[in-house]
N, C-alpha and C positions, 0 to 999 in steps of 0.2 A: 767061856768068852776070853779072848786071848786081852792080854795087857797092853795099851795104848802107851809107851814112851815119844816125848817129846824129843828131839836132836839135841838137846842141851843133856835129858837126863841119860841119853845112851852113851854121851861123849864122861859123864862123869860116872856112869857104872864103869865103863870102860878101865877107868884112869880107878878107879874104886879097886878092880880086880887085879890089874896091874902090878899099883902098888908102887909103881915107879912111875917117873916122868916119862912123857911120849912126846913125839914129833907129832903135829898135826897130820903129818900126811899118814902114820900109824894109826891115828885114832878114826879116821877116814875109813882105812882100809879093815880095820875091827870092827866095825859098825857095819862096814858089808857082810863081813864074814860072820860077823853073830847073830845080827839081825837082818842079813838078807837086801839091805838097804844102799842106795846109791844116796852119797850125801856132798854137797859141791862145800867146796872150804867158806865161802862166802854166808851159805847159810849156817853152818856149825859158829860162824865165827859173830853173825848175828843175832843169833838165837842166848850165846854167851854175854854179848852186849845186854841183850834186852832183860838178863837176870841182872846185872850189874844195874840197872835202869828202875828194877825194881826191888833193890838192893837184897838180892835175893840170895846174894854169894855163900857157898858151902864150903867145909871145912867137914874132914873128918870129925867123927864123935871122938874126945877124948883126946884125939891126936892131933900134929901139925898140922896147920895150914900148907896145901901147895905152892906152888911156884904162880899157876895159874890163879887158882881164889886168890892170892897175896898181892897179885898183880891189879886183877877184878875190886879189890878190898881199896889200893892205892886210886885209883883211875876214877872212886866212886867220888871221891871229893871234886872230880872236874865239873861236874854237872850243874856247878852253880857260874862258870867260866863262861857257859854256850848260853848260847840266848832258846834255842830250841832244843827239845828232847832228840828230835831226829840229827840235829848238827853235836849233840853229847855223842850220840852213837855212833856216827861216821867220825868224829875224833876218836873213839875210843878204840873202831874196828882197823882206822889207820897205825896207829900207837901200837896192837896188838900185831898187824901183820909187816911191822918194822920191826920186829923180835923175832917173828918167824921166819922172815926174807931173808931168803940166799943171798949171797953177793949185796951188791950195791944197794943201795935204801932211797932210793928216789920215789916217787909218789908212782910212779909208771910201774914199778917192780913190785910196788906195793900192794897197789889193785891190782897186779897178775895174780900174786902170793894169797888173795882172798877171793879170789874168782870172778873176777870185775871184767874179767877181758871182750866179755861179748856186750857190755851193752857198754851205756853214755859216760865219759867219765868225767865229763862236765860239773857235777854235783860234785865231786870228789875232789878237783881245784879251787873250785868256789868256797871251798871252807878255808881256803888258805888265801883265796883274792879278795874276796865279797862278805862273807862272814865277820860281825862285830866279834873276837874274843882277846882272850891276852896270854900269849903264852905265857906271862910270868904267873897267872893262875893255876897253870899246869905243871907249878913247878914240887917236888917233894917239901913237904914239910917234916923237920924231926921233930 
């Protein structure tokens, strides 16, 4: 019976084997190549929320924290910011695809950069128009 991986756990064997940091669109493209799989950025980038959501975040054994976990690790303290689980995760997949966005950083760029281009992006403004939070919650603490 072959092995069920979840998109989150193929994107961190991935990065496991590696060994080094990758560009999302590398880790994309390895995850076809190894496991055969078409994976759109939006879901990799959701499925990585939703460990954060469950503060699920990995680190190597023994070793550093990545760039990624370290990031996932910082982001988890926003979850008391949002009034909802769903509007913690659309803050945190926006946050996340304003690091990986080429050029400009506008919320437009943003949701291309995480694969949002085909449906509503109404929900994706609404966290910035309508949404009770406080960016000074979102701010690092040393």
């Amino acid at each position: 019976m072959a092995t069920v991986f979840s998109v989150s756990d193929m994107a961190f064997d991935i990065l496991k084997k590696a060994r080094t940091p990758l560009h999302v669109s590398d880790i994309l493209d390895r995850i076809h190549t190894q496991f055969g799989l078409t994976v759109d950025r939006e879901s990799l980038v959701s499925s990585l929320t939703k460990k954060v959501a469950r503060k699920d975040v990995l680190s190597p054994a023994g070793g550093s924290m990545s760039l990624l976990a370290a990031f996932l690790a910082i982001v988890q303290d926003w979850r008391n910011v949002f009034p909802q689980q769903r509007t913690f995760q659309r803050g945190v997949r926006q946050a996340l695809g304003s690091l990986v966005c080429l050029g400009r950083r506008c919320l437009t760029r943003i949701i291309w950069t995480n694969g949002g281009q085909d449906r509503s992006w109404s929900a994706e403004y609404f966290l910035h128009s309508r949404c009770q939070w406080s960016r000074k919650g979102c701010s690092v603490r040393s």
